[in-house]
Structure formats: structure tokens, C-alpha cells
C-alpha positions as CSV (number, residue, x, y, z in Angstrom):
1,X,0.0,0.0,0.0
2,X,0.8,3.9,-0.5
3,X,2.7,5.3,2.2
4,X,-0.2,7.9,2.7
5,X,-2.8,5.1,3.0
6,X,-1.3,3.5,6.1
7,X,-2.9,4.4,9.6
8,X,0.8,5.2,11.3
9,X,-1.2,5.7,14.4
10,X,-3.1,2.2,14.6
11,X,0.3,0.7,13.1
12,X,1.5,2.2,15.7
13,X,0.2,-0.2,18.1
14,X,0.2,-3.4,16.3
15,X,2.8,-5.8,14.3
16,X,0.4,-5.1,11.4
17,X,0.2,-1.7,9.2
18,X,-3.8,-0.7,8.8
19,X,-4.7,0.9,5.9
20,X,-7.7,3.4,6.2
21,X,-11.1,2.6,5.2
22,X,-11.1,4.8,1.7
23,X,-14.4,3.5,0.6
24,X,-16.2,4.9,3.6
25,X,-15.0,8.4,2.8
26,X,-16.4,8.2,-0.8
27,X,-19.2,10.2,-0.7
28,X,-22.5,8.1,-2.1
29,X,-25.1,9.7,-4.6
30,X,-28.4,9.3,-3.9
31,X,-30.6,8.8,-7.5
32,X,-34.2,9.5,-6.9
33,X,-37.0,8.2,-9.8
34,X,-40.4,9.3,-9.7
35,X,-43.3,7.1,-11.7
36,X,-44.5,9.2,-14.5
37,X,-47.2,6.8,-15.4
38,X,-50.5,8.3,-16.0
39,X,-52.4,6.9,-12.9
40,X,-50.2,9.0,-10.7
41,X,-52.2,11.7,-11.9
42,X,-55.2,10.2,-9.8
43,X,-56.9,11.7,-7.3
44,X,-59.8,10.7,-5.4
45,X,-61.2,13.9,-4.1
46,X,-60.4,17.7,-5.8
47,X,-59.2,18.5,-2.1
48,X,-56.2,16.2,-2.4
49,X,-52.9,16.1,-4.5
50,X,-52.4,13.7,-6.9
51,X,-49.8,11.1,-6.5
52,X,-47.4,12.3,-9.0
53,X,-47.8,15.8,-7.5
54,X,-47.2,14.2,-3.6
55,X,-44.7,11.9,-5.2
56,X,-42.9,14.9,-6.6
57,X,-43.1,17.2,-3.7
58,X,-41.6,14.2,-1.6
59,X,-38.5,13.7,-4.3
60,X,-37.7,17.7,-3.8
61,X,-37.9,17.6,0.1
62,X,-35.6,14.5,0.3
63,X,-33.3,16.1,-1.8
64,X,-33.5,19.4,-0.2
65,X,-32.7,17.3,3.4
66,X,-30.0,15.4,1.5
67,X,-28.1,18.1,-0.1
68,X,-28.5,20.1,3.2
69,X,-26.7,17.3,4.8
70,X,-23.9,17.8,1.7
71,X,-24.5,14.8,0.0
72,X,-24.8,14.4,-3.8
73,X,-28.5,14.1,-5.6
74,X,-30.0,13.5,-8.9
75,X,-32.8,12.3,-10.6
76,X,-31.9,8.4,-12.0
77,X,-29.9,8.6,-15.2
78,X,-29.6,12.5,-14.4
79,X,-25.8,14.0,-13.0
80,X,-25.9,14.2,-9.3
81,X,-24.4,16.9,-7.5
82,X,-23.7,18.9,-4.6
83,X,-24.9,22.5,-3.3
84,X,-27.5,25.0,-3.0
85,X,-27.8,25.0,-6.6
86,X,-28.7,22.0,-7.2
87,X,-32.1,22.5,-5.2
88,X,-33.4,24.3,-8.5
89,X,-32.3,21.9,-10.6
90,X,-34.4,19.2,-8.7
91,X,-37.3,21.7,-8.5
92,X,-37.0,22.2,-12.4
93,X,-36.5,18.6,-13.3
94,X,-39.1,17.0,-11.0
95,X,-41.7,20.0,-11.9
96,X,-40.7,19.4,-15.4
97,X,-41.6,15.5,-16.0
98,X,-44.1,14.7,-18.4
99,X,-46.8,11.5,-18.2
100,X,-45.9,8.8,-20.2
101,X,-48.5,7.5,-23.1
102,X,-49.9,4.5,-21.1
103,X,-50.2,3.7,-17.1
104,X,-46.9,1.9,-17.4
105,X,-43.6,3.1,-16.1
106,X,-40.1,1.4,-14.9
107,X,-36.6,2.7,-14.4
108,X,-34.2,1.3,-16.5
109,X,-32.0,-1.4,-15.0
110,X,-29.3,0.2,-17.4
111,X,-29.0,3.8,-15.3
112,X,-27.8,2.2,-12.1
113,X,-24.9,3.1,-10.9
114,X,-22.0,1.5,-7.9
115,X,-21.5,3.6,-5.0
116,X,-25.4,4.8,-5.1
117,X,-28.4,4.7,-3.1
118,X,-31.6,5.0,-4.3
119,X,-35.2,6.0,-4.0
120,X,-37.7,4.5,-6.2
121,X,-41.3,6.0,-5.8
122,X,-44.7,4.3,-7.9
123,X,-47.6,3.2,-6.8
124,X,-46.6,-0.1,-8.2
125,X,-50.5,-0.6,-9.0
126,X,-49.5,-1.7,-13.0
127,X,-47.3,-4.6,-14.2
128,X,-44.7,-4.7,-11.8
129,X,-42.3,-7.3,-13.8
130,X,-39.9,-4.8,-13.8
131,X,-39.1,-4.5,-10.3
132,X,-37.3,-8.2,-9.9
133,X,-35.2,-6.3,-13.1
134,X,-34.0,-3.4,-11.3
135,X,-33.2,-4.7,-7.9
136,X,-31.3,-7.6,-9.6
137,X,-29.2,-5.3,-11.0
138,X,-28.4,-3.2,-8.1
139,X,-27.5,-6.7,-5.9
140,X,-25.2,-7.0,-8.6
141,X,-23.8,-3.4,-8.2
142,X,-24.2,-3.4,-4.5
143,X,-26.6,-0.3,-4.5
144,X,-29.0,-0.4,-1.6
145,X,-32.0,1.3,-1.3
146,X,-35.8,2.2,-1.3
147,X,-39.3,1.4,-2.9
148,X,-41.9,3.4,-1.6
149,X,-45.7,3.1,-2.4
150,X,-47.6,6.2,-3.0
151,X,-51.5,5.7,-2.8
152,X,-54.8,7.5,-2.9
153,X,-57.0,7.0,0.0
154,X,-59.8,5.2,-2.4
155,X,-57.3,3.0,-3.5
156,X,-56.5,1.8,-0.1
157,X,-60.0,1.3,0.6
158,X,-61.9,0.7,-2.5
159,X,-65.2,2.6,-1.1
160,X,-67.2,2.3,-4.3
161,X,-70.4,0.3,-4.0
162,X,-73.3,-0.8,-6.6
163,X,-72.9,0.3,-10.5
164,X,-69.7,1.5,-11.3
165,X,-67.6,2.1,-14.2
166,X,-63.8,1.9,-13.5
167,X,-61.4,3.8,-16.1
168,X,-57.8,4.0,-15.7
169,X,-56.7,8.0,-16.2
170,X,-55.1,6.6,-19.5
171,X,-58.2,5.0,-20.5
172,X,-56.3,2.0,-21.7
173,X,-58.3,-0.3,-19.3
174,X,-61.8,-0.4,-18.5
175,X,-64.2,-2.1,-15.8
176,X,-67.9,-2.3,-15.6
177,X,-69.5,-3.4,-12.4
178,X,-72.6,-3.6,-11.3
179,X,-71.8,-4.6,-7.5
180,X,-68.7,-2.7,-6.9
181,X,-68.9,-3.3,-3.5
182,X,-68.4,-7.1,-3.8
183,X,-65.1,-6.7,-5.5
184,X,-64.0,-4.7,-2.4
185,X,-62.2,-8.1,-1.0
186,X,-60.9,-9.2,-3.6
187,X,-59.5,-6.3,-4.0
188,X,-58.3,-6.0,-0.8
189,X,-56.7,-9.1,-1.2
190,X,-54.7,-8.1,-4.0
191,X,-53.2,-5.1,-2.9
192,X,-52.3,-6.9,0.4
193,X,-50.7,-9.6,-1.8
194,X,-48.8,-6.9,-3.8
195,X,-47.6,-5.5,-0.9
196,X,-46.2,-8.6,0.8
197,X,-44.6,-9.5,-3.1
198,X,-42.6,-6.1,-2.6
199,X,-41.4,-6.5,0.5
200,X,-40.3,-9.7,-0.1
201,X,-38.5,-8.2,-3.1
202,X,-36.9,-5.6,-1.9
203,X,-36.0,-7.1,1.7
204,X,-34.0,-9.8,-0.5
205,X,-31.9,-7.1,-2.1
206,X,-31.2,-5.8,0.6
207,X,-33.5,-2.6,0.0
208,X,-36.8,-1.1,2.2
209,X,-40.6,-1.2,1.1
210,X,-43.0,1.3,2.5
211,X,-45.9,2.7,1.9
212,X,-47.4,6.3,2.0
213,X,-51.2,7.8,1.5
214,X,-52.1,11.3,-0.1
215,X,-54.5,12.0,3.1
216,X,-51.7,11.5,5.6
217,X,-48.8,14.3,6.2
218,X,-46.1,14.3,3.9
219,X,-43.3,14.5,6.8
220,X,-44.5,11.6,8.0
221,X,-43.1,9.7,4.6
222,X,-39.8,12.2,4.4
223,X,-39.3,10.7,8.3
224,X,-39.1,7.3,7.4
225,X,-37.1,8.0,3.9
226,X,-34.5,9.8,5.3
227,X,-34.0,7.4,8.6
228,X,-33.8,4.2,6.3
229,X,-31.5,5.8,3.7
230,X,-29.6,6.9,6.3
231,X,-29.6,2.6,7.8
């Protein structure tokens, strides 16, 4: 080793020279990707932000945190970087993303980088094949980090009842009903199932799964982001 990567003062002490831990001292990026499909546009009542727009608003405070705390940010595939600065450039980007065509979106497995962390927010309602994709790729690369759910309250309960016709915001899928209210279980069912599949997913890359509603406070979600980044 390089005379100037030795710990004199541990060697010092011991029969055996030390070299510093170099890697620990790299500073990590932290790429954050925001799902673009058109559902997060979705809102159950006028009173309450759309996904994409809490989804958004959630990416910028994160990064605001991060950055304050002098680490580097970026949107996946994006430069990450230090500084005040780079605040705007979040706010522009994130402000700046336009739906997609269809209800679809996924990161590409192709923009992950070593030495990063990152946060991953959908509401994962779509085909999700792309998930096992991603996180293979960062076990590969050794990135750790976070999926988090972002849902309307009316998804989470499914309150409909009797006739109903179900449109996704892209209109690429249509249901009619005519007992909503006995699909409520079923559909319960399935988001519970989803739920436990992503967890199960990310716990075996190492990574975090949690979820967030639009009804409940924002800093609430930026706690638990921040604290499990930080793990």
C-alpha cells in the first residue's frame, strides 16, 4: 500500500500496518425516480394532490434534506451533485416530468450506478415485472436502497359500491360493475398480496418497502425515507 494510505497511528500499536477505510470516505449519490405513469395523476377527491404531485413534492424535500446534509442528488440517469444550486435543478426537473402515453412506467436497470443509493417512488398498482429487473441489478452493483408506495385514499379502501364504471386516467383499461362493492375483498386481497410480493423483493436485495397515503402528512413519509437511507 501507498505510504499515505497507512494508519501510522493504529500501526503504531500493532505488528500489522492498517490501511484506512477509503471507501467509507467516498461520498455516495443518492438517484431519486419518480413514476411518471399516467395513474399518478389520480386523485380521489379535488381536495387532495395527486400522487405524482405528492410523489414529486416528496422527491424535492428528500433532496432538499439530502443536499443540506452535503451529500450528492440526482434524478436516476440524471448528473448528481452537490450544493444549493442543485435545489433548483431538482425543482425544475421533478416539476418538469411529463406522463408517459400508457399507465406503465419502470426505471431502466441500465442507469444504475456502484456507490449509489436509491429511492424508487410508484404506486406499483401496473405490471410490476420490472421490479425483480431493477433490484437484480443493483444486488449486482451493491446499491441499496428504497421502494416506496404512494397511494390514494380510495385505493387503499376501495369505497365504491353498486354500478360503477372503473377507467384507468389513461383509458387503456376499462371495468364495468354492477356490484362494486363485492369486489371490495378481492381487491383488498390483492393489494395486500402486492404489498407482501414487494417487500419480499426488496427485503431480498437488501433494500426497504413502505408505503405512503395522499391524506396522511407528507413529513411523515420524508421521516421514514430519510431514517432508512440513512440505515
Amino acid at each position: 500500500e501507498s505510504a499515505r494510505n497507512i494508519d501510522w497511528r493504529r500501526s503504531a500499536r500493532s505488528d500489522v500496518q492498517f490501511v484506512r477505510d477509503r471507501e467509507a470516505q467516498t461520498a455516495q449519490s443518492v438517484g431519486i425516480w419518480v413514476s411518471r405513469g399516467q395513474g399518478m395523476e389520480y386523485s380521489g377527491d379535488p381536495e387532495r394532490m395527486p400522487k405524482g404531485q405528492r410523489s414529486q413534492l416528496l422527491a424535492l424535500a428528500l433532496s432538499m434534506v439530502l443536499l443540506r446534509g452535503g451529500e450528492k442528488v440526482g434524478l436516476l440517469g440524471r448528473p448528481a451533485r452537490t450544493g444549493r444550486r442543485q435545489v433548483d435543478r431538482m425543482a425544475e426537473a421533478l416539476s418538469g416530468l411529463i406522463p408517459v402515453d400508457g399507465d406503465d412506467d419502470a426505471p431502466s436497470p441500465g442507469t444504475l450506478r456502484t456507490n449509489q443509493r436509491l429511492v424508487i417512488i410508484s404506486d406499483f398498482l401496473t405490471d410490476t415485472e420490472w421490479v425483480g429487473a431493477v433490484l437484480a441489478r443493483a444486488a449486482a452493483l451493491g446499491v441499496r436502497g428504497v421502494l416506496l408506495q404512494v397511494l390514494d385514499p380510495d385505493e387503499e379502501e376501495f369505497p365504491w359500491s353498486g354500478a360503477v364504471e372503473f377507467l384507468s386516467v389513461s383509458g387503456m383499461m376499462r371495468h364495468d360493475s354492477r356490484d362494486a362493492g363485492g369486489l371490495r375483498d378481492a381487491y383488498l386481497a390483492r393489494l395486500a398480496e402486492r404489498r407482501d410480493w414487494l417487500t419480499a423483493q426488496a427485503q431480498g436485495a437488501g433494500w426497504y418497502f413502505g408505503h405512503h397515503r395522499t391524506d396522511n402528512p407528507p413529513a411523515h413519509a420524508l421521516s421514514w425515507l430519510y431514517q432508512v437511507l440513512g440505515g
